[in-house]
N, C-alpha and C positions, 0 to 999 in steps of 0.2 A: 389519435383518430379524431378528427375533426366532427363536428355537426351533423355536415351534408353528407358525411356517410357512414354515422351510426346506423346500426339496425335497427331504425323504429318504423310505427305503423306509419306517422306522418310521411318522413322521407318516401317512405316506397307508392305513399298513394300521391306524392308530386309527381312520381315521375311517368313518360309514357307507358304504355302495356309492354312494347317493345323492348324495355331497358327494364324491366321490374326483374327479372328470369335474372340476369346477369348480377344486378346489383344484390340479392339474395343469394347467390352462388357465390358472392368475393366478400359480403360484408358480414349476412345473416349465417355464419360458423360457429355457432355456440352452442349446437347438439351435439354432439357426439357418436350418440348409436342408431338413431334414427333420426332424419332429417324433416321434420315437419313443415320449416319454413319454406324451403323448398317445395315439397310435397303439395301444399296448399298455396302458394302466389305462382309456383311456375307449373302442375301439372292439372290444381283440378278449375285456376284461375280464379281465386278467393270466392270459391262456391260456400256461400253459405249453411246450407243445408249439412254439406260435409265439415263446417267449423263444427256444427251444431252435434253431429256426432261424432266426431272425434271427440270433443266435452266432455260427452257423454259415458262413453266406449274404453276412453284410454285409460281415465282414472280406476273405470269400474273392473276393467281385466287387470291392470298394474297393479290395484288391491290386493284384487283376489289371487295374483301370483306370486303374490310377497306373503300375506297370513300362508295361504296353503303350503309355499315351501317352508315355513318356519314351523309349522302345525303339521303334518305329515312326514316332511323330511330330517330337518336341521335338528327340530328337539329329541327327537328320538334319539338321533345319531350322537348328539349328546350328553341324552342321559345314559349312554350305552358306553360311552369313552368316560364320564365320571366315574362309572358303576367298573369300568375295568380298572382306572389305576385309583379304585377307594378313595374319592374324595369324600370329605364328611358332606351334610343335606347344607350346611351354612357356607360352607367354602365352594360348591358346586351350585347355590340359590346366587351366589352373585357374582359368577364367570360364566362356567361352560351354560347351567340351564337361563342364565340369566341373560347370554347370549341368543340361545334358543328364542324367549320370548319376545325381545326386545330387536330380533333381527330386523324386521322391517325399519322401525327407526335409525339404528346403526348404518346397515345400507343406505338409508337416501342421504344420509348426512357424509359419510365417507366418500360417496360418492358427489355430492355434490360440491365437498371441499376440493376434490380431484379434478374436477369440471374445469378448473381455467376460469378467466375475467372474475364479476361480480359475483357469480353462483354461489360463493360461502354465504350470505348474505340469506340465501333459501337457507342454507343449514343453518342458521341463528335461527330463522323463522320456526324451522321446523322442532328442532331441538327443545327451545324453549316456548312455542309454543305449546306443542305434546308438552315438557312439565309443567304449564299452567295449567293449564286442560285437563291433565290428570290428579296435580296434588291440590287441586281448588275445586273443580265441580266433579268431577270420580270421586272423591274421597270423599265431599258431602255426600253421595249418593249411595254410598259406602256404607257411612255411618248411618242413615234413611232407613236403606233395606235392614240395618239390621237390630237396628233398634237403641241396643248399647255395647260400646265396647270399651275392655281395656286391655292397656298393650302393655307390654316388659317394658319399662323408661329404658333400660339401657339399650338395648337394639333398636329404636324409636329413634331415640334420641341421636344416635351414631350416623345411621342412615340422614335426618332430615342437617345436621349439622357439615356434615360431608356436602351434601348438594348444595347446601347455601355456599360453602367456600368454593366449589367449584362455580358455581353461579358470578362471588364475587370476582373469582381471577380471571373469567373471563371480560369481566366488566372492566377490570384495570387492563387487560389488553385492548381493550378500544379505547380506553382514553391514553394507552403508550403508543397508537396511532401504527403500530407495524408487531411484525409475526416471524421469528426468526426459529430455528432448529432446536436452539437452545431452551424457548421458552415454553414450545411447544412437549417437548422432551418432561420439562418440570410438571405440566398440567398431566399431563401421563404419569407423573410418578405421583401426583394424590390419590389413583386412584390403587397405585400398590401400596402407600399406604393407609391408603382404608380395605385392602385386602389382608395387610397383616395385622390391623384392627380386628376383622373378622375374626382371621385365624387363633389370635391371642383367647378372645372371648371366647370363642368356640371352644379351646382348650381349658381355660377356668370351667368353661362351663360343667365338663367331662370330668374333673377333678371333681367338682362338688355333686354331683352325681354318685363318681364312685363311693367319695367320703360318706356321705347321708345311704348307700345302699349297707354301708359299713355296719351304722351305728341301725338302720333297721334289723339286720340282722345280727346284734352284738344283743336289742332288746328283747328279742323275739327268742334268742339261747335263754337270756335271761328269763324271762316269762315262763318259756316252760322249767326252769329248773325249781323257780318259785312255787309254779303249778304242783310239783311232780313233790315235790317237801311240804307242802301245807296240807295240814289235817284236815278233818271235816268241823270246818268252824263257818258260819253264813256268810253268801255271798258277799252283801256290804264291807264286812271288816276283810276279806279273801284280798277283794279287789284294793282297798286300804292300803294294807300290806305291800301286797306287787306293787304298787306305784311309790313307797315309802321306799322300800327295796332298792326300786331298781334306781329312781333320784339320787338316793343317800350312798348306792352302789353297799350297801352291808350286808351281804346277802349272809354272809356266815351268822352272823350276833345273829339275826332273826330269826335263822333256821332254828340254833339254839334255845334260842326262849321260847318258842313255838311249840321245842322239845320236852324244857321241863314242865312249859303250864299244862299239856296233855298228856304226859307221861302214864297217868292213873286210867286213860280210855281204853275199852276194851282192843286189846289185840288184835282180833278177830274181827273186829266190826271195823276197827283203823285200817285195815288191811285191804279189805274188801273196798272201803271206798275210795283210797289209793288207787288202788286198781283201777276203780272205777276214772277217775280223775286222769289218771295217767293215759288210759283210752282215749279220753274225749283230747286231754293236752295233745297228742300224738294227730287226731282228726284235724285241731286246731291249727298244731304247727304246720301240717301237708297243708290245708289250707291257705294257709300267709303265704308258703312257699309257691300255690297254683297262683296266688293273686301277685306273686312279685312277677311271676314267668310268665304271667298271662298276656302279655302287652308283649312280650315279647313272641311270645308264640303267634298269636293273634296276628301281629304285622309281617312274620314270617308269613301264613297264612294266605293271609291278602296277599302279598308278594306275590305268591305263588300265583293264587289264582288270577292276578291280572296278568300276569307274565302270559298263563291259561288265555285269556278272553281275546289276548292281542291277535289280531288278524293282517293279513297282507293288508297294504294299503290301498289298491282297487278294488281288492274284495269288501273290506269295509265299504266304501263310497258308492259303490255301483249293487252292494247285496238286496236284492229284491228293488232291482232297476225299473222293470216295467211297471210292476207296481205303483214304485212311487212316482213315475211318468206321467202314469194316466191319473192322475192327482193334481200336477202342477199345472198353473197357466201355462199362456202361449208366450208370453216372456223368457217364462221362468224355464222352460220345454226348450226354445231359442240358446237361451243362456248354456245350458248344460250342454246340448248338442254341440254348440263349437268349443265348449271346456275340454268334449272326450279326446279329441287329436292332439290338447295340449297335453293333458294327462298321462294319455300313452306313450309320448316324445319323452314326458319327464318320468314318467315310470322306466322307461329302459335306458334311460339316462345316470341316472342319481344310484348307486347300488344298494342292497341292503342293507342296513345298519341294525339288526337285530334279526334273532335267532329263530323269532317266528315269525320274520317274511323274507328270510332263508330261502333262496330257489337259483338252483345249478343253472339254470339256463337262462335265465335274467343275469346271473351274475358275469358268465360267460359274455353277452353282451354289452353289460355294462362297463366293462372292465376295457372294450374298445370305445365306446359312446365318450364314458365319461372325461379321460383323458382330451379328447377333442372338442366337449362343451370346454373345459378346464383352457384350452390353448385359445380356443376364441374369446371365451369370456373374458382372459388374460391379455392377451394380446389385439384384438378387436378385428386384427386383420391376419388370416394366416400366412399370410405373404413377407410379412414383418421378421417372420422367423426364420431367413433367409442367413446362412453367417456367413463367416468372409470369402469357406471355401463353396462358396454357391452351393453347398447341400443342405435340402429342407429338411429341419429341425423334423418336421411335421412325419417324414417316412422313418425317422429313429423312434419315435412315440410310438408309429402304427406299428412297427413292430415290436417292441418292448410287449405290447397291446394285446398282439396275437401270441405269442408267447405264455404270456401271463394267461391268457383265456385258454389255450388247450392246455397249460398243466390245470385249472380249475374242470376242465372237463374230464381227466382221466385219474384225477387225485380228490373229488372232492364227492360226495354222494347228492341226490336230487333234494332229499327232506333233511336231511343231516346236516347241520352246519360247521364248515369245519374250525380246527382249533384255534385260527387267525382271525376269528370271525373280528376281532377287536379292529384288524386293520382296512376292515373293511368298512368299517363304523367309522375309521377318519378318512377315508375315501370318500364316502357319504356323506360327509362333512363340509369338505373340500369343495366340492361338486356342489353342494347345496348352496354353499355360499355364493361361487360364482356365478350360478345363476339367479343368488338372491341378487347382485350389484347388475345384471344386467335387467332385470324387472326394476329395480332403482333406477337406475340410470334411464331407462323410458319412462317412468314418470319424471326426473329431473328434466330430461330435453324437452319433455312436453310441457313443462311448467316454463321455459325458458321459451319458447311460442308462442304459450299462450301469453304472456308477459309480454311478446312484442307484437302482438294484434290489440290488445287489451289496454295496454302497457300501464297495468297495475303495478306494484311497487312488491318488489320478488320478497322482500320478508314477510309482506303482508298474504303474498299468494305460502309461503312456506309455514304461517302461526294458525293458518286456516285448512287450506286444501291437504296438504301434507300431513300437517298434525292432525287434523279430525280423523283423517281415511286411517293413517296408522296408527290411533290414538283407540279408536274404535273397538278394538278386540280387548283392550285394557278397561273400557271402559264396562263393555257387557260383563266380561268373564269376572273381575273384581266385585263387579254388583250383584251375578250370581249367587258367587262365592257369599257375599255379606248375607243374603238373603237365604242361605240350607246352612247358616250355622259357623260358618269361618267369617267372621269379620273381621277378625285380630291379621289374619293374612294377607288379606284381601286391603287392608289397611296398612298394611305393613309391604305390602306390594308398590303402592302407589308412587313412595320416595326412595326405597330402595332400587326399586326396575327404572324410574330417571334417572339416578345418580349414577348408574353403571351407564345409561344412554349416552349420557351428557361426559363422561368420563372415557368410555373408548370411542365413541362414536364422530363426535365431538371433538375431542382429543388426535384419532386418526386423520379425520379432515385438517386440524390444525398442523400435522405435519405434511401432509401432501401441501397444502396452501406455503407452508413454508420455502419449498423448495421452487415457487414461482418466482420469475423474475418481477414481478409486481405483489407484493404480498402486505399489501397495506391493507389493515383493519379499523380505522379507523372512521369512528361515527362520529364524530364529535367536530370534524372542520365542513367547511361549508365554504364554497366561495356566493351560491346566491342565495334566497332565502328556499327554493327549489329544494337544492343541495340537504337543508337543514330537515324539511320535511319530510325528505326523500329518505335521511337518516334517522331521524326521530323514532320512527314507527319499531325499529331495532334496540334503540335508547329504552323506549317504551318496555317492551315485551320484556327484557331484562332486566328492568327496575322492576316491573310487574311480579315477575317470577321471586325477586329477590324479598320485596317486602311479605307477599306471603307466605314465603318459607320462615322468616323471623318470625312474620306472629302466629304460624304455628307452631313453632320455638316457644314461646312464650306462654301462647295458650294451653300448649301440652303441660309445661308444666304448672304452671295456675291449676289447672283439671288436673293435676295427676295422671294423665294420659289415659281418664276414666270417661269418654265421650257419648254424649246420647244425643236424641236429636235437640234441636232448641234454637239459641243463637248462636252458638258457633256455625250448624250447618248452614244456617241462611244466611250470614255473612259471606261464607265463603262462594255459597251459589252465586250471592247477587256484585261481590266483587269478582267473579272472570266474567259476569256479563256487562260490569261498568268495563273493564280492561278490552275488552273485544271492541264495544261502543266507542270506545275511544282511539282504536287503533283504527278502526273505521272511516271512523270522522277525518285521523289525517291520512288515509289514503285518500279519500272523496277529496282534501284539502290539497294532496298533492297532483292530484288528476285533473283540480281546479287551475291551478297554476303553470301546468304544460299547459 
């Protein structure tokens, strides 16, 4: 493509009004699901007012339709398909629920790998901007709220060394200057094995678990046998004993000499407080036994009871509506009002994924809806699904659809949910996702607009717009967390929920990009000095990401990964605000130079 008929803002403002319409219909084709260029030079005639809220509007709905389906939808569905085929809490924290949390990130970047031309380019931005952003100023602020923390070196240290070497190999594929199936393939397989990293430890872990519940209660027989054979001699020397005992394992010899030095005590009175002893040891051991079970009872408990508190998802959001209507501003009253018709579109769309928001006649619904969000979402165009013998794909779905909904109408009860419920949980799933990639994908075509009105440099719009907006929920909810008590998690979030980003997300972009007939990733050539600045800002953000994941490599273990606030935090705060400053300056540098 030549110069004169890139899509940029210059070219389209050379040319008459009369030709802008046409030349934005043949050149400007780099959206995909919604066409903004069009929309804005050929219908509303680069009305500014409407750039201004579109700005505005697109990023702030596109947000809010990526957390709310990963937050209401996708994790639940989830954790509901973990909890059916028993994954343990560590193997299901960094797949399925780790999927869950991190869906926004994954969608823009899969998607924008998928996009065609320059658009990976956003997914660099995006990717490593979010883990700049979150394992440099999130995790200061981490550590901040919470005063002091210290983490297991070994899960710490797995998580942040993993992300560095995915960090690294992507860096050696921009200086290998191309992107092939095979290499793509390899970076997907670091992240299975840092899943059977996971798996491994998670297992040692459960082993020594079981081992130490062993030897607690090997000591605790012990104890009481000690208890229930020792005479009335003072506490001091009692307790002496027991721990001489049970160290030296001699329980016989002790018992023994215990035997002859008291043999001449009265009978009667030995007896008696045997007795006595052997009551209290009895009290004591049910005791040990309530406090070994008790954690366990307890989180059964809680189970329980949250399983208890979960409510449909309209009913939570909308419970005591007017209420809190007559509360909010006129914004904020604006906002919600056009939210409710997305909401109910996406309520009987998406099915139930859990047992208590369970409902016969949403399911009934959904079970036609969702297949046909799933076809569009998939296919973009239902016309596509046309096969050789000219019959639409599309009337075998809606029947499969209606089938499937009247046996759930005459087989399944209104509050009862039935025994499949699990596959309904991967329907919800399904469903979730594809509409998480199509709320992706209109933020990615709007970032590719605003880029050719703008014409900001697309990884600078992806380390910023993109990563802050999806960055955001990571950042509150982690600083929450640090702040009631969990730091260690909430720290422990930070490089493990990148690593998996950066790993599928990341990763799936690099194979769809693969299979372009242009799949060149290369930052590192330049024919002007344009070229070099235009690449730099990507050079940047990846060198950026990379150094300070070594030194906190380094610092963790210096600190023993026992962190409070000090100069560690400030460092890290005030390095992503030098790396922003700086990725700033060469975009202003390269906007200087067009």
């Amino acid at each position: 493509m030549s110069s004169d008929t890139q899509c940029t803002f210059r070219n389209i403002q050379e040319l008459p009004q009369d030709q802008v319409c046409d030349f934005v219909d043949q050149n400007c084709n780099v959206e995909q699901l919604v066409k903004f260029s069009y929309f804005y030079f050929c219908q509303v005639k680069q009305n500014i007012i409407v750039l201004d809220l579109l700005t505005i509007l697109i990023p702030l709905y596109a947000f809010r339709m990526l957390s709310q389906i990963s937050e209401y939808y996708l994790s639940p569905a989830l954790a509901k398909v973990s909890k059916c085929f028993k994954l343990s809490q560590s193997v299901a924290g960094v797949t399925l629920l780790a999927l869950g949390n991190g869906g926004p990130d994954v969608a823009t970047a899969i998607v924008a790998g998928s996009s065609g031309g320059d658009s990976i380019t956003i997914a660099v931005g995006s990717i490593f901007g979010a883990g700049l952003f979150v394992t440099t100023y999130t995790l200061q602020n981490v550590i901040q709220n919470a005063g002091s923390i210290h983490i297991k070196s070994k899960t710490f240290v797995r998580d942040m060394v993993f992300y560095l070497i995915g960090c690294c190999v992507v860096f050696i594929y921009t200086i290998v200057g191309s992107i092939n199936l095979g290499m793509a393939i390899g970076f997907m397989s670091i992240y299975g094995l840092f899943l059977f990293t996971v798996i491994y430890q998670d297992r040692q872990r459960a082993k020594q678990e079981i081992a130490q519940s062993k030897i607690r209660k090997m000591d605790t027989i012990q104890t009481q046998r000690v208890e229930e054979a020792l005479p009335e001699i003072p506490l001091e020397q009692k307790q002496e004993v027991q721990i001489n005992c049970i160290q030296a394992n001699q329980m016989p010899a002790v018992l023994n000499t215990l035997h002859d030095q008291n043999e001449e005590r009265d009978i009667e009175g030995k007896s008696f407080v045997q007795d006595e002893q052997n009551n209290q040891n009895k009290e004591g051991y049910d005791s040990i036994k309530r406090q070994e079970t008790a954690p366990y009872n307890k989180n059964q408990t809680e189970e329980e009871n949250s399983e208890e508190k979960v409510k449909d998802i309209m009913t939570e959001k909308y419970e005591n509506f007017w209420d809190k209507f007559k509360e909010m501003g006129i914004l904020e009253r604006l906002l919600i009002l056009t939210e409710i018709p997305i909401d109910v579109a996406r309520y009987l769309i998406i099915p139930p994924a859990e047992e208590n928001q369970w409902n016969k006649w949403r399911a009934m619904i959904t079970t036609i809806t969702g297949p046909l969000a799933f076809m569009w979402g998939s296919q973009q165009n239902l016309n596509a699904t046309i096969n050789d013998e000219g019959f639409l794909v599309i009337y075998i779905v809606l029947i499969i659809s209606f089938i499937a909904s009247i046996l759930i109408f005459f087989f399944t009860k209104n509050n009862q949910p039935p025994q499949i419920m699990w596959l309904f949980s991967i329907f919800s799933f399904v469903v979730a996702v594809v509409l998480l990639g199509q709320a992706a994908q209109v933020m990615i075509d709007f970032i590719n607009f605003f880029q050719i009105v703008t014409n900001m440099n697309k990884t600078f719009l992806g380390m910023t717009v993109l990563a802050w907006g999806n960055s955001a929920t990571d950042f509150f909810l982690n600083s929450s967390l640090a702040s009631i008590g969990y730091g260690v998690m909430a720290a422990t979030g930070c490089f493990a929920g990148q690593a998996f980003d950066l790993y599928l997300g990341f990763g799936i972009a690099l194979i769809f990009y693969s299979n372009q007939s242009n799949s060149s990733l290369s930052i590192f050539t330049g024919s002007s000095t344009l070229d070099w600045i235009n690449n730099s800002i990507a050079i940047s953000v990846i060198l950026f990401v990379i150094i300070s994941s070594a030194i906190s490599i380094i610092v963790g273990l210096k600190l023993k990964f026992s962190y409070d606030q000090g100069k560690y935090t400030t460092f890290l705060k005030y390095y992503y605000l030098c790396a922003l400053t700086f990725c700033i300056i060469l975009c202003a540098a390269d906007q200087f130079y067009e």
